[in-house]
Phi, psi and omega in degrees: 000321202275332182309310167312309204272359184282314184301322169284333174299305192253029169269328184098013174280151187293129211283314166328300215288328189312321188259351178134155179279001149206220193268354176265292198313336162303306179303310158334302171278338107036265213266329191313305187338286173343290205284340186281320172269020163299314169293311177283355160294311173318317178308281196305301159335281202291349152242042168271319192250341158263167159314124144357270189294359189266303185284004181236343154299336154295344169308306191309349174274349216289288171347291186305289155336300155359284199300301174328298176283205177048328139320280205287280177302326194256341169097013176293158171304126155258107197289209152304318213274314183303250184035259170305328159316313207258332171312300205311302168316318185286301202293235168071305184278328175313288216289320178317289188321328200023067177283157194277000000 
């Protein structure tokens, strides 16, 4: 962080410009924040309270998710082969997981 905000000082940007130039982009960087450490409380949660090989195989979907959302939301192509590629990976992680 402190590297960053060094790099914009002596870049000559306007201290105003540092966090974005009006409210959407505030709103924006904003929620990334949010989510991002949200995800890594959740991270810490899940292998503080589950198995070890349980919570970092669920990690493993993240990818798969992606694709999906990324899908859904961005409106990218998701051919077949992504598809089946990405079912195989889910079960993959079902058989690691075993859930009851």
């Amino acid at each position: 962080w402190f590297s960053n905000i060094t790099v914009l000082y002596l870049e000559g940007k306007p201290c105003k410009e540092w966090w974005g130039r009006d409210l959407e982009h505030i709103t924006w960087l904003s929620l990334r924040g949010l989510f991002g450490f949200l995800s890594l409380a959740c991270k810490y949660w899940s292998v503080i309270h589950l198995y070890l090989a349980d919570a970092i195989s669920i990690r493993f979907t993240v990818h798969i998710f992606s694709g999906i959302f990324a899908c859904l939301l961005l409106g990218e192509s998701w051919l077949i082969a992504e598809a089946t590629s990405a079912f195989i990976g889910f079960g993959g992680i079902l058989m690691i997981v075993q859930p009851a």
